[in-house]
C-alpha positions, 0 to 999 in steps of 0.5 A, a space after each residue: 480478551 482484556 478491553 486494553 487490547 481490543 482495536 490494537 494491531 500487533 507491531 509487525 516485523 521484519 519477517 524472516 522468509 522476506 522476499 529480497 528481490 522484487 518479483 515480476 509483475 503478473 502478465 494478467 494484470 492490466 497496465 495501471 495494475 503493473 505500474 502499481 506493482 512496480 511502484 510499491 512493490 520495491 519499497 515492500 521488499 526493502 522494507 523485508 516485510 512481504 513474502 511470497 505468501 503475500 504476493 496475491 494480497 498485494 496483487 489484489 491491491 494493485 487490481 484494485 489501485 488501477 481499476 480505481 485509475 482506470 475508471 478515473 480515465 474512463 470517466 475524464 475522457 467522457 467529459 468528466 461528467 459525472 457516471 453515478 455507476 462508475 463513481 460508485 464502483 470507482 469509490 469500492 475499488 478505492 476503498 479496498 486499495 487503501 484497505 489493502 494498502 494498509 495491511 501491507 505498509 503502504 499508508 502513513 499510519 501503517 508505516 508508522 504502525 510498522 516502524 518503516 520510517 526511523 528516526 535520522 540519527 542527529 550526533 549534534 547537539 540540540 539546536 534549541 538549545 544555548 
């Protein structure tokens, strides 16, 4: 393995079984975790980079994404005191979203990384010019 390739991540594609309509949302998951699903799982599908092979990472990354919610409730409606327990296991669970999040295009850096954001086409001249 060359030390240029080392910590690089592949640019990832357009996939060609892409899922092109957004499944239902697993009757097990809880109610953030839903609402987590039908948040992201649009653009995912839009983006035509998840596939049916996918649908138990993203699962994952919603079970996560809502119990990170569901502890913050938990936490503000005890008077918003501090639970070291909760606060720690609340900080796991937000640490695997975003790790999850990531891997599916669903941070600034992998949307970038995955070319979700294209440049807006501009016909017209260039304004800083005289």
């Amino acid at each position: 393995m060359s030390k240029h390739h080392r910590g690089v991540k592949p640019k990832l594609t357009a996939d060609t079984d892409a899922l092109v309509k957004v499944p239902a949302a697993p009757k097990h998951l809880d109610t953030h975790a839903k609402a987590e699903w039908r948040r992201v799982l649009p653009q995912l599908v839009n983006r035509r980079v998840i596939t049916a092979a996918d649908l138990a990472g993203v699962e994952a990354y919603c079970v996560a994404a809502g119990a990170a919610k569901q502890i913050a409730e938990a936490m503000k409606d005890a008077g918003g005191l501090p639970d070291l327990k909760l606060g720690g296991l609340q900080i796991r669970y937000m640490q695997t979203a975003r790790q999850l999040a990531a891997e599916y295009g669903l941070t600034p850096t992998s949307r970038a990384r995955i070319g979700a954001v294209q440049p807006t086409e501009d016909d017209d001249d260039n304004p800083l010019s005289l």
